[in-house]
N, C-alpha and C positions, 0 to 999 in steps of 0.2 A: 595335264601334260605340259602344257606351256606353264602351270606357274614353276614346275620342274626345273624346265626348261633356263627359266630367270635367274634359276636359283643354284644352277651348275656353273663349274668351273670357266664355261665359255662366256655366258653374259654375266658375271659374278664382277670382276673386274673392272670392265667396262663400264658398268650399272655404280660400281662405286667412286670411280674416280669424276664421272658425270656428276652422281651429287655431291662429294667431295668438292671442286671447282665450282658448282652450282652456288653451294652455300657462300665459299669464299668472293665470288665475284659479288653478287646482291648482300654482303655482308653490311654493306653501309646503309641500306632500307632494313634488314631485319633487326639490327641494335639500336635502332635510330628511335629518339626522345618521345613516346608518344605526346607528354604534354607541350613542346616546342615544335612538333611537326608540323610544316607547313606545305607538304610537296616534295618534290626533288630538286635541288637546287645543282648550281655548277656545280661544287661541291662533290657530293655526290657520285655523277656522274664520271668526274676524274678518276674517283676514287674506282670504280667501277670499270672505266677504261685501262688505267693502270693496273687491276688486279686479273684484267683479260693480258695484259705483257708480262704478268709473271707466270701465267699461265704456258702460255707459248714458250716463254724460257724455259721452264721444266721440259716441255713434253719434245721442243727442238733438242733440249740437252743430253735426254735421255736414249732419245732413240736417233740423231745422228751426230754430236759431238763426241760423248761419250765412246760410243763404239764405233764408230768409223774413226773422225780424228786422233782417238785418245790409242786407239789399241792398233791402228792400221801407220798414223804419222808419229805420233808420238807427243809426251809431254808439253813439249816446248812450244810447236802448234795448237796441240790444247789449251793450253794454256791461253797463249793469242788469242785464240777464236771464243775464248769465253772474255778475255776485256773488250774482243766488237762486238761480242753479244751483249754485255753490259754498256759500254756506254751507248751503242745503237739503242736499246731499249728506253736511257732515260734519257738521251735526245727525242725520241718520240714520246714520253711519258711529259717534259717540257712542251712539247710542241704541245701538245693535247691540250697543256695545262693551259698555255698560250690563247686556245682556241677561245676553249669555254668562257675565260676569267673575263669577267664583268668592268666596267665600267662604272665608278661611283663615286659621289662628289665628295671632293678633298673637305675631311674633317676642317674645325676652326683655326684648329693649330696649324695650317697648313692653307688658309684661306687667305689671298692677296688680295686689299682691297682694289678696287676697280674695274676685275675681271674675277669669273667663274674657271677655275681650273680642274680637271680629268684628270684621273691618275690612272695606271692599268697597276692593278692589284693582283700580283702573281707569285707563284711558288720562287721567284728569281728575286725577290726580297731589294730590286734598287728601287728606289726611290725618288725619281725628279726634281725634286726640292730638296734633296740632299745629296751631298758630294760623295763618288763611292754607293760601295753593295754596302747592303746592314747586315747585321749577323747574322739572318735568318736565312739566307744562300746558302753559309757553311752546313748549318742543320739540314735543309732539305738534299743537298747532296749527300751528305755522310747515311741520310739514313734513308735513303733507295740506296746507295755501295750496298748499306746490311743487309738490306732487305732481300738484294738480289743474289747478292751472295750465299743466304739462307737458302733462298729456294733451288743455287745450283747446288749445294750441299745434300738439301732433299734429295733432287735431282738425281745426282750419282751416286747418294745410296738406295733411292728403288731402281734404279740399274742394275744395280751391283748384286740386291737380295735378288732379283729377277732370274736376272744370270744364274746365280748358284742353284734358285730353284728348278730353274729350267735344265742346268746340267746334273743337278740329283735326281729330277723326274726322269731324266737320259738316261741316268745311271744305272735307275733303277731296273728302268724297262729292261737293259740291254742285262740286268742282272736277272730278271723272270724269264729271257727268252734263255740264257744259260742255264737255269736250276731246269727248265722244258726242258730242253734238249737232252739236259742229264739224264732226269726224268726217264723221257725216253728209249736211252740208251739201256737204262739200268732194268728198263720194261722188259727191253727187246733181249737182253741178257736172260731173263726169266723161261721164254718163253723154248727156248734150244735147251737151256741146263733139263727142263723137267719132259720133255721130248727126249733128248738122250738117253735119259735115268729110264726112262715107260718102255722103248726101242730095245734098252737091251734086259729089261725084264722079258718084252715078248720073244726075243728071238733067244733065251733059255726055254721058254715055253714050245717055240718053236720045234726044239732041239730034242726036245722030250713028247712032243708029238702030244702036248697037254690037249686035252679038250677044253681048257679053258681058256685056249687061244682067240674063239670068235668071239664069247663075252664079253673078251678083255680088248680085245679093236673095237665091238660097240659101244665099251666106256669110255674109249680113249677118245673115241667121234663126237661124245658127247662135252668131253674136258673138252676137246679143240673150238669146237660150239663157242662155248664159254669163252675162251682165249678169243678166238676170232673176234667176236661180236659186243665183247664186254671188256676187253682189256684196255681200249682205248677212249674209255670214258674215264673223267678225272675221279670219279666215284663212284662204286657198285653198292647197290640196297646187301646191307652185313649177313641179309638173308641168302641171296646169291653167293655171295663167298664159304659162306655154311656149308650150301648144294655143291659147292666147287670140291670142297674139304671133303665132303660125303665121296664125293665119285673116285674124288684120287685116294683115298683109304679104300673103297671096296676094289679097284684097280688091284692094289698092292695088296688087299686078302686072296684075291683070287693067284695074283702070283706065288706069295708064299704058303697059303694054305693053314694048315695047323700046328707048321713051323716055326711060327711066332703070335706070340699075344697082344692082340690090339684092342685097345680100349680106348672108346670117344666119347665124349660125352658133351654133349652140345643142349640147349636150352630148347624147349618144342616149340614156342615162339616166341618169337623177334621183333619188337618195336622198331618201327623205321626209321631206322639208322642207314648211315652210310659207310663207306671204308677206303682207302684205298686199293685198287683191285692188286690180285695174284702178291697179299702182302702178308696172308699166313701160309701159305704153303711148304715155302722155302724153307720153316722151321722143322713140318712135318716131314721134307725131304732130307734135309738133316739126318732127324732121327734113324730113317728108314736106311740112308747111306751107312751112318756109322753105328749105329744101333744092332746090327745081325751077326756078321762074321761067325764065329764057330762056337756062340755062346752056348751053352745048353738049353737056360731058359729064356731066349731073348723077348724081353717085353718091353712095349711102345704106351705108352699114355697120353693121348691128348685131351686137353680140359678145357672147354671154353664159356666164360660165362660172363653175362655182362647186366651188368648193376641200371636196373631201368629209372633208376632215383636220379641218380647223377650221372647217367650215360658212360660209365667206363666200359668199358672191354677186359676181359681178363683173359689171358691164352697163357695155357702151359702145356709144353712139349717135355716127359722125361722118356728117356730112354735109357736101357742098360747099355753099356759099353766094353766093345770088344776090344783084345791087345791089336795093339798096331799092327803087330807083328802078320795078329790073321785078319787084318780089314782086309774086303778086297779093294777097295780104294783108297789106298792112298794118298792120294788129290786130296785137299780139303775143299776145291769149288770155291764158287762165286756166292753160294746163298746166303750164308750169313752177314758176311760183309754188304751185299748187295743190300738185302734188307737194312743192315744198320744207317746206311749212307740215306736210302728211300725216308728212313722214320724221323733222320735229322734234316729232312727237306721237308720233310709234309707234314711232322706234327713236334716241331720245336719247341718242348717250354708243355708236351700235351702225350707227353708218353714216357715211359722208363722201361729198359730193360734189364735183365738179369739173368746174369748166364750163372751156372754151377754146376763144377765137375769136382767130384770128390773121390776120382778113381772106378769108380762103382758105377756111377749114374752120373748119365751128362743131363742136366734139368735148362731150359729156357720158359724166361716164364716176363710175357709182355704185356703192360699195362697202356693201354691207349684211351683218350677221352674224343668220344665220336661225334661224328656230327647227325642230327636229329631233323627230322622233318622238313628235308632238302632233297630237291631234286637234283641228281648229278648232271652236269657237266659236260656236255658232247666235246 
């Protein structure tokens, strides 16, 4: 668990910029000559000192020039605040240098007879015995400018990649709580269309005093089960959605009777798969909606089979098709569409569908690649 832990998004970062700056500060011990090595010298040290002030220039730059003065003051202030960061920095990186630099006896060339003369030996290139800075001023200023220049360059572009990460990661989130919500919505649409559709089969049954009014409230008790307890999970075992298919066909045998032909046909068992719930149905309600009217031989085929090699799904719905004229619903409903919207959220780039009406026969027929040996989703 904690090497997890290390290795996640929260200490990932952290853990890298630590040895990132780790390496760069003791860079002057780790490339240093083994055969001329003598210790640490001032040297050294400087160098080490001043790779701890570029250090703080970055992490100062990043996290309050850049976004506070750069985006709250503006330019012109940023701008400012980064030449007192720079030359604050190599006034201190001079001092430092100041500190350390040794004391060491003036070469020959430079030795007055009579007396012993000390020179201080520093990044500031004057020299005592010579009139004037020597060239070597120019160089060590120009290249701390670059130097430091470089690292606010770094600087404000891992700000910059930060930020954008951070507001795509926003983005996103606030993108998956919208596809939920939809989700939801498009759930909660399911669960009233196929209640309406069950309500007024019963209450023809009703009307005709069917005895097969009580079977058909305790299949319906049994569908609500289902709906209740299972439709709010992001995934149902493809078995369960089968049993769902099952109860709402013999539902709708018992209401029409041997008034129409229904044929299912479904697989005897089912590898553990998963599916999205209450996401075949709406096909089979389809059919049953505009599949009867005053046909003579109205017949329903559902076919479900699914490929245990490669995990697909196969679902087809045909049905014969009544004129318009005698549907009794005219409505075309929420199902289809609701479905199609559901299959381009939840399985993008992992499903195809196919509608076909050729006057005669409305056929849907949906390919979906499942998901296997997952526990769903509370």
């Amino acid at each position: 668990m904690a090497f997890r832990k290390i290795y996640s998004g929260k200490y990932l970062q952290p853990a890298i910029h630590i040895l990132l700056w780790a390496l760069i500060v003791t860079s002057p011990y780790l490339f240093r000559n083994p055969t001329t090595w003598n210790g640490f010298s001032s040297w050294h040290y400087k160098l080490m000192i001043n790779n701890l002030f570029l250090a703080g220039c970055f992490y100062f730059n990043a996290y309050f020039l850049y976004p506070v003065l750069y985006k709250q003051r503006g330019l012109f202030v940023y701008i400012l605040s980064l030449i007192i960061l720079i030359t604050l920095a190599m006034y201190l990186s001079h001092f430092i240098d100041g500190l350390l630099s040794l004391l060491k006896p003036v070469e020959a060339a430079h030795f007055h007879a009579g007396h012993h003369r000390y020179i201080t030996v520093g990044r500031n290139g004057f020299r005592p015995d010579r009139h004037g800075w020597s060239r070597g001023w120019f160089g060590w200023y120009f290249t701390n400018i670059i130097t430091n220049l470089c690292i606010i360059g770094i600087s404000i572009s891992y700000r910059i990649i930060s930020d954008n990460s951070r507001q795509e990661k926003v983005r996103k989130e606030k993108e998956n709580e919208t596809l939920k919500t939809e989700l939801s919505f498009l759930r909660s649409q399911v669960s009233p269309h196929f209640i309406f559709n069950v309500l007024n089969s019963m209450a023809s049954m009703a009307r005709k005093k069917s005895e097969m009014l009580e079977p058909s409230i305790i299949e319906l008790s049994n569908l609500m089960r289902y709906m209740l307890y299972e439709n709010d999970d992001e995934k149902v075992s493809l078995s369960s959605e089968v049993e769902y298919l099952e109860g709402y066909i013999a539902l709708q045998k018992l209401r029409f009777g041997d008034d129409v032909t229904i044929v299912f046909v479904s697989p005897e068992y089912v590898i553990a798969y998963y599916i999205e719930p209450m996401l075949l149905v709406p096909f089979v309600e389809n059919a049953f909606k505009h599949g009867l009217g005053l046909l003579k031989e109205p017949r329903i085929e559902i076919v479900l089979k699914v490929e245990n090699d490669s995990g697909w799904l196969n679902f087809r719905v045909s049905n014969t098709i009544a004129s318009q004229d005698d549907t009794k619903d005219k409505n075309p409903g929420i199902g289809l569409n609701n479905v199609k919207r559901r299959l381009e959220l939840l399985y993008a780039g992992n499903h195809s569908l196919e509608i076909i009406n050729d006057g005669q026969i409305f056929m849907t027929e949906l390919k979906i690649k499942l998901i296997d040996d997952a526990l769903p989703v509370s």
